[in-house]
BADREN-55857 format. One record per residue (C-alpha): residue in one letter; y, z, x. Coordinates in Angstrom, 3 decimals, decimal comma. Example, Ala and Ser with C-alpha at 12.3 -4.5 7.8 and 13.67 -1.06 7.14 Angstrom:
BEGIN
R:a:-4,500:7,800:12,300
R:s:-1,060:7,140:13,670
//
This chain:
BEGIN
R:x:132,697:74,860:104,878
R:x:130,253:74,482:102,309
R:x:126,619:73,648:103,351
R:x:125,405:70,569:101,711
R:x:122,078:70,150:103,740
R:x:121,462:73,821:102,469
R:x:122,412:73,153:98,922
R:x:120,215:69,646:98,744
R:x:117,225:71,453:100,600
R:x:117,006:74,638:98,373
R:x:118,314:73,672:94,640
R:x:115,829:73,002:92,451
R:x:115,268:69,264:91,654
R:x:115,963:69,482:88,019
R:x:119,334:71,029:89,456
R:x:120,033:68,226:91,477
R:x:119,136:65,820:88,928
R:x:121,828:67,072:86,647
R:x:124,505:66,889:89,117
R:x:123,871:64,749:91,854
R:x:124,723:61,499:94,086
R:x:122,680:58,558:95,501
R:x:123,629:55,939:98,072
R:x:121,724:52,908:96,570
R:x:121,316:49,245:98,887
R:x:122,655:47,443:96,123
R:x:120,307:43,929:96,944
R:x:122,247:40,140:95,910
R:x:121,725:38,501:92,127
R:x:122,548:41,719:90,477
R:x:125,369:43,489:89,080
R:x:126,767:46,938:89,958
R:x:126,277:47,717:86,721
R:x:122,794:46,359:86,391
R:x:122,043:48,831:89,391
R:x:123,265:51,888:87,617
R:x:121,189:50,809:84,636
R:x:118,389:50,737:86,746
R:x:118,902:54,108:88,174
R:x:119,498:55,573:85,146
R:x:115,960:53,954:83,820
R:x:114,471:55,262:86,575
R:x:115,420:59,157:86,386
R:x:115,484:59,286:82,461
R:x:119,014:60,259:83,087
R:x:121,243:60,256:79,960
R:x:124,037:58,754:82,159
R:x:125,205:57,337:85,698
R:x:128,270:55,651:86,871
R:x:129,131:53,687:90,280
R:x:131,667:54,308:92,557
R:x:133,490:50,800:92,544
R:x:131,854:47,265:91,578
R:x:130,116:44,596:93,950
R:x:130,206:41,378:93,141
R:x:126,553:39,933:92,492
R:x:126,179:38,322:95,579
R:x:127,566:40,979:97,610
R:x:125,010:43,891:98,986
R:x:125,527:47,113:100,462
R:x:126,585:50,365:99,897
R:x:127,189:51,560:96,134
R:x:127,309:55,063:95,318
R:x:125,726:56,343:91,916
R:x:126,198:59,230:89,971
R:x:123,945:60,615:87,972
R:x:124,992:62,565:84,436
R:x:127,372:65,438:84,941
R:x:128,045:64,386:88,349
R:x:129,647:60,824:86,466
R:x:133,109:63,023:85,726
R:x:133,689:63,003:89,492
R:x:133,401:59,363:89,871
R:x:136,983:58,780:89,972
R:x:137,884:61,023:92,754
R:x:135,058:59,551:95,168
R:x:136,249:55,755:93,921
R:x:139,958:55,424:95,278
R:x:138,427:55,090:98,815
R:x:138,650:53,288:102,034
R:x:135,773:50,705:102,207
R:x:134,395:48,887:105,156
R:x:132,361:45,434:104,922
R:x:130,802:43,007:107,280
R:x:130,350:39,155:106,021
R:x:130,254:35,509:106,985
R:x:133,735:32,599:105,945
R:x:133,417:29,516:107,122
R:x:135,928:28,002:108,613
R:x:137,113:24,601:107,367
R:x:138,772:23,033:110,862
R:x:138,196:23,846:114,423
R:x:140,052:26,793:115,524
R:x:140,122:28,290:118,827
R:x:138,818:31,908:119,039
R:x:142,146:33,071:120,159
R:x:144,099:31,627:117,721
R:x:141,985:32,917:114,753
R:x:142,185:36,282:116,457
R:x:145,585:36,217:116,297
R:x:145,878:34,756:112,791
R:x:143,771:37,795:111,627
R:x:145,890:40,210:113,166
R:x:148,493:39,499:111,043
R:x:146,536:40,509:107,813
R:x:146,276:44,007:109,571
R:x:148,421:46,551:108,115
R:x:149,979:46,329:104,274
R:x:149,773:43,307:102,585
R:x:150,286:41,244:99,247
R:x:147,446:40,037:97,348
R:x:146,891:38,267:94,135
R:x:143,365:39,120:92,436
R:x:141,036:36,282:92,232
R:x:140,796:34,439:88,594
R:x:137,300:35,847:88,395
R:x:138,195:39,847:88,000
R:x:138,252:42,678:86,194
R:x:142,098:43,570:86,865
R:x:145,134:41,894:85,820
R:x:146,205:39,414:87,534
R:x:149,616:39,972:89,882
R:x:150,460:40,430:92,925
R:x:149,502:44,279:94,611
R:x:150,271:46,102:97,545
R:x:146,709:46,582:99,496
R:x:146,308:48,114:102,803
R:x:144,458:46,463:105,497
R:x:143,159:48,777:108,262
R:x:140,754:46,101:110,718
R:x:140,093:42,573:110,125
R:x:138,408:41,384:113,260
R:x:135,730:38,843:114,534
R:x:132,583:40,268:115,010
R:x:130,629:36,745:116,234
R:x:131,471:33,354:116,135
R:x:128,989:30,158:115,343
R:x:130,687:26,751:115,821
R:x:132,392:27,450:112,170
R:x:130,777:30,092:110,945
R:x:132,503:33,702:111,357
R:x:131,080:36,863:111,288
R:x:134,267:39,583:110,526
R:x:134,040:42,990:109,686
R:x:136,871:44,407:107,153
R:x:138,095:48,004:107,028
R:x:140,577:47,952:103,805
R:x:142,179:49,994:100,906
R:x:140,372:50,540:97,814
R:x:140,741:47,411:95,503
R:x:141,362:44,709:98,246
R:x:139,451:41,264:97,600
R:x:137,585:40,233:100,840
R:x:136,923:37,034:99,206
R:x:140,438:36,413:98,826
R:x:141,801:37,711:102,479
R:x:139,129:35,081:103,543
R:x:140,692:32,294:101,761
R:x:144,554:33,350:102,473
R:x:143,965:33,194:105,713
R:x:142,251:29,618:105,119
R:x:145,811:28,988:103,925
R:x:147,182:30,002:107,421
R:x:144,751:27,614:109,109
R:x:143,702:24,674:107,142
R:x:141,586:26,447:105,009
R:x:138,801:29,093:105,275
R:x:136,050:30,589:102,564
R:x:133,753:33,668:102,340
R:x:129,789:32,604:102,464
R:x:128,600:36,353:102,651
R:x:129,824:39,799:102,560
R:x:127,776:43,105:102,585
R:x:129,655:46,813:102,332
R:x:128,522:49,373:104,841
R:x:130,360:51,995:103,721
R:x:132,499:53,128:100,786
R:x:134,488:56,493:101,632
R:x:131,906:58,954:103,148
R:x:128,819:57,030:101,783
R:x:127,315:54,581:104,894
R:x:124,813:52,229:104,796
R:x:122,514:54,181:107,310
R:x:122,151:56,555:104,422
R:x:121,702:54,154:101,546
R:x:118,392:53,299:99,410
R:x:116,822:50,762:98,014
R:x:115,658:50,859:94,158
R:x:112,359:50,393:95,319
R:x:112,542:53,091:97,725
R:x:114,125:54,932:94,933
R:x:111,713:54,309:92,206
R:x:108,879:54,932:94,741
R:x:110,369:58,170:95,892
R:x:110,606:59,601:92,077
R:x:107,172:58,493:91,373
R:x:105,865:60,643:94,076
R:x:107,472:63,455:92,921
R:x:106,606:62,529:89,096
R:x:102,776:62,091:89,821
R:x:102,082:64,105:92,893
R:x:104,829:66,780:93,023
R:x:105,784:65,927:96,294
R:x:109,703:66,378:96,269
R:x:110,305:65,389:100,271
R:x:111,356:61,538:99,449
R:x:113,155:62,581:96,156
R:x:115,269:65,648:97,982
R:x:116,022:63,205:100,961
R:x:117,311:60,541:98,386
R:x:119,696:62,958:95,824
R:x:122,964:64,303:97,465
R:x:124,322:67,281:95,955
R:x:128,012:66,562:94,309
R:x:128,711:69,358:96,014
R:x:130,044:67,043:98,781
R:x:132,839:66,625:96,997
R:x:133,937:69,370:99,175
R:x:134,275:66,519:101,848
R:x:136,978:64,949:100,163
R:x:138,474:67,292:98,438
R:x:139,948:70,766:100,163
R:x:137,789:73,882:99,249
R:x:139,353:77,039:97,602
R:x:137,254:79,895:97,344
R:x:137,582:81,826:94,051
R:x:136,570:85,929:93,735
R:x:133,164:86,657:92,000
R:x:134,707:89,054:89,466
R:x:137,077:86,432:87,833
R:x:134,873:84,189:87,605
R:x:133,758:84,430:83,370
R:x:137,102:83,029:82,153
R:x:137,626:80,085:85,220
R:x:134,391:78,888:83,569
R:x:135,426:78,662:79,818
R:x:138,207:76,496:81,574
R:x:141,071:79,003:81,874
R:x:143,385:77,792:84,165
R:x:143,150:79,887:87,255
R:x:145,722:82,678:88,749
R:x:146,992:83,459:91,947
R:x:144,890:86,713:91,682
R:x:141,824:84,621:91,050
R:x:141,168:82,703:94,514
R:x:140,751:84,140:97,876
R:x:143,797:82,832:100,501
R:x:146,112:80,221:99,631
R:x:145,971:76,965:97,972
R:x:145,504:74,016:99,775
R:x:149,244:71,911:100,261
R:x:147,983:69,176:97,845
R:x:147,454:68,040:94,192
R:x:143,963:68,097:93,740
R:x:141,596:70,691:95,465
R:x:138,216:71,896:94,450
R:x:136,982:75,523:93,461
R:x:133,777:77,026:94,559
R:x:132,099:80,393:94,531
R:x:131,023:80,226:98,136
R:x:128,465:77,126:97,963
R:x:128,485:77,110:93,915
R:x:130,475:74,270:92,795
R:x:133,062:75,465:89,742
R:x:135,602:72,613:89,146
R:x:138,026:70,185:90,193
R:x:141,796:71,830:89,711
R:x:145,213:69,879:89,509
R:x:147,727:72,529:91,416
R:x:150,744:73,452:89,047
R:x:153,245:76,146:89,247
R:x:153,930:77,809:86,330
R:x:154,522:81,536:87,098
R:x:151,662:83,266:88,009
R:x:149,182:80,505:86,815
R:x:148,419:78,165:89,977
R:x:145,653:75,645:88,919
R:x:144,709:74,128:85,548
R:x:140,972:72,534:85,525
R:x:140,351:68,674:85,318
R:x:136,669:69,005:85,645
R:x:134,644:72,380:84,987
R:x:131,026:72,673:85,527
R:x:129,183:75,439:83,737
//
């Protein structure tokens, strides 16, 4: 188990800046984009990257990167998301009935992306994992949504309209994207006030409680443990032996490689004789 609290308590801040995570309360009106932007201004970084865009009006939980920790991105995106949010409902329904209207957008499901995005447009496969009523006020319906990656709320909203003479999204807000929850998430201003301290006053306390080591990639992808003394050539990014790690590789594609808490790379399992892992993602 690698020790993350240790990690973000004792590496230096310059450290952490290079390679590190933060949970930003993305606020309405602005893009997800306009928040990395922000961050980035903010730490002088030379790059960041989200995990997955918001919609303008939607707030909540997006995950930034900050510059070498931007090539792990991808692996932290693909992940379950939960959101809470307001649709009003165009006819009177009885509680019941919507309940059991909802229910039936539980489990997989098709879905066509709105006009309005990024992707092209036909019809995908999305997992739905909870899509409940959290409150109900005359029309107005609180939900909360527990879905695959890549799954429109906006659009579940108004398919189910479909089911019951119609039905739109008025608010949405994410509290949680993959291991990143909104109890842990920061505003910019908190953020910008937090690096300030630091800048001006050298007090690190706010700044350390606000940058998460992407060492916690170790929480989504299984940990294998490579020997000190082969450790030179794994960092050039050799691809890595069976004589090289310590036990045996995790049953899956992707794993990550670290020198007891020292992050080294993110490895794509092959088999190819004797050679076991080739790197997608070295740091040195």
């Amino acid at each position: 188990m690698i020790d993350i609290n240790k990690i973000k308590e004792q590496k230096p801040i310059q450290e952490l800046l290079e390679f590190s995570i933060i949970n930003v309360d993305k606020s309405a009106d602005c893009t997800s984009f306009d928040v990395a932007d922000k961050i980035r201004k903010i730490f002088g970084a030379r790059k960041t990257g989200h995990f997955g865009t918001l919609d303008p009006m939607v707030t909540g939980v997006l995950p930034v990167a900050l510059n070498r920790a931007c090539k792990l991105v991808g692996y932290f995106m693909h992940r379950d998301k939960v959101y809470v949010g307001k649709m009003y409902i165009h006819k009177e329904i009885s509680e019941e009935k919507l309940r059991e209207e909802m229910k039936k957008f539980v489990g997989k499901i098709k879905q066509m992306p709105p006009v309005k995005s990024a992707v092209k447009r036909q019809i995908r496969e999305r997992r739905v994992n909870k899509f409940d009523i959290l409150k109900i006020n005359v029309k107005v319906v609180e939900f909360i949504a527990d879905v695959e990656a890549g799954t429109y709320i906006r659009k579940l909203c108004s398919d189910l309209g479909e089911k019951i003479g119609g039905a739109h999204m008025i608010e949405l807000r994410r509290i949680k994207a993959g291991i990143f929850e909104e109890k842990n998430s920061f505003s910019i201003e908190d953020i910008e006030n937090a690096f300030k301290l630091w800048k001006e006053k050298n007090d690190e306390s706010r700044i350390r409680n606000i940058l998460i080591p992407a060492e916690i990639i170790s929480e989504i992808l299984p940990v294998v443990q490579v020997k000190s003394e082969n450790l030179k050539p794994i960092l050039t990014g050799k691809p890595i032996f069976k004589k090289d790690i310590i036990g045996k590789l995790p049953d899956t594609e992707i794993f990550s490689l670290f020198l007891e808490d020292r992050f080294i790379g993110v490895y794509k399992r092959v088999d190819e004789e004797d050679i076991i892992g080739r790197a997608e993602f070295v740091l040195n």
